[in-house]
C-alpha positions, 0 to 999 in steps of 0.5 A, spaced: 786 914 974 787 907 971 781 902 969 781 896 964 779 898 957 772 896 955 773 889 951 780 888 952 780 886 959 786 884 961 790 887 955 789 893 956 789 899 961 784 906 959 788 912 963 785 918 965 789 924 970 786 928 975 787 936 976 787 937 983 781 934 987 775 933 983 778 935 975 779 930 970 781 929 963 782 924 959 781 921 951 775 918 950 776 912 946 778 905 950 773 908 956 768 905 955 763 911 955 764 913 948 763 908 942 771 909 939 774 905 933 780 905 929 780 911 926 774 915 929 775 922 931 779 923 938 775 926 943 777 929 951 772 928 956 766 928 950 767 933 946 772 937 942 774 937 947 769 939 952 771 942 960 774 937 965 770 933 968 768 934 975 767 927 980 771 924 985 772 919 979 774 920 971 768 919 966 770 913 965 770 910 972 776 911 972 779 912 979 786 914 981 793 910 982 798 915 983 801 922 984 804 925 979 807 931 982 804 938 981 802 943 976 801 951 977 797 951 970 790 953 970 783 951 967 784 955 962 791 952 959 789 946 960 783 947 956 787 951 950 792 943 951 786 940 950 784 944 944 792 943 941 791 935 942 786 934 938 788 938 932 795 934 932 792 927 933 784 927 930 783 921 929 784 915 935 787 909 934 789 903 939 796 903 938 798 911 938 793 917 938 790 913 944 788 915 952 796 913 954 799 918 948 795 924 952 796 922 958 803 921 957 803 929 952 799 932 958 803 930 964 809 933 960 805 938 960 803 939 967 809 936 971 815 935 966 815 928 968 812 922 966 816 917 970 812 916 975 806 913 970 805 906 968 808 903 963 804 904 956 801 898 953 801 899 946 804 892 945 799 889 949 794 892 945 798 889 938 799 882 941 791 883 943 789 885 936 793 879 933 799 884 930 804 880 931 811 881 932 813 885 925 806 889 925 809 891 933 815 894 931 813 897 924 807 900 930 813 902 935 818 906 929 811 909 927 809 911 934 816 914 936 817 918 930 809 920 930 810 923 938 816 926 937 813 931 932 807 930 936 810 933 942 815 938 938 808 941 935 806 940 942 812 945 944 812 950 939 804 951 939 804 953 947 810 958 946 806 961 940 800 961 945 804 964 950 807 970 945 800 971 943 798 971 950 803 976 952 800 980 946 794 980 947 796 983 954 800 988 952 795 990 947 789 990 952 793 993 958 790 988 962 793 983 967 792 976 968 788 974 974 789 968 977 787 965 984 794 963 987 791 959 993 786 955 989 792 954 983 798 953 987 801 946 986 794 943 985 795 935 985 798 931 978 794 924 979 794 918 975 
């Protein structure tokens, strides 16, 4: 889901995606419902981050714009994204580390693709705070290697869950359960 960011109007848009019917998630800073500045601690749906949120709209009021596609992903893993999020990128900032990155990271995430989403206006935010054109291109260099480690990070923090995960079944001798029905392809929606 999209909606104008709180005090930047038309310079910037805060994102939030939905999971299925009624699941949000989203960064809190740039929403308008959490007081967030420049270097704050970055927090998803309130906390630290806290479940998804439950509504026909984002805590944020934001509502939806696209789909994306469809996950297979439960609750739980999202969660566990969520969690590994937050130890990458603790700290807000309007120009990385913002509700777009995470929307961009869960997406790749939950999908595989992030073609379909719009287009991140870290610029807008630069030239909206005053930056100007060689604090844009020192923040742009900035932003793609910090998210290239981000998202390597990213990648090498699920595959160690998921030999943990493959571990802890093993060792317990249990099954993992999963509701089919309910998790099949659940809906991916900007």
């Amino acid at each position: 889901g999209t909606k104008p960011c709180d005090g930047y109007g038309r310079f910037a848009t805060h994102w939030a995606v939905r999971v299925g019917d009624d699941s949000w998630t989203e960064v809190d800073g740039g929403s308008g419902v959490e007081e967030s500045e420049e270097g704050d601690k970055n927090t998803i749906n309130g906390g630290s981050p806290a479940r998804l949120f439950r509504g026909a709209n984002a805590r944020s009021g934001s509502t939806v714009h696209c789909v994306l596609g469809t996950t297979d992903k439960t609750d739980g893993e999202i969660d566990e994204f969520n969690r590994n999020y937050l130890l990458n990128n603790p700290k807000y900032s309007i120009v990385q580390s913002n509700c777009q990155d995470y929307v961009i990271s869960l997406v790749q995430f939950l999908v595989g693709d992030t073609s379909k989403l719009p287009y991140r206006e870290v610029g807008k935010y630069a030239t909206g705070v005053g930056i100007g054109i060689t604090g844009l291109a020192v923040a742009g260099i900035a932003a793609f290697f910090s998210k290239k480690k981000s998202l390597d990070n990213q990648k090498e923090d699920k595959e160690k869950a998921e030999d943990e995960d493959e571990a802890n079944l093993r060792n317990k001798g249990e099954k993992k359960h999963r509701d089919i029905e309910t998790l099949k392809h659940r809906a991916i929606e900007i």
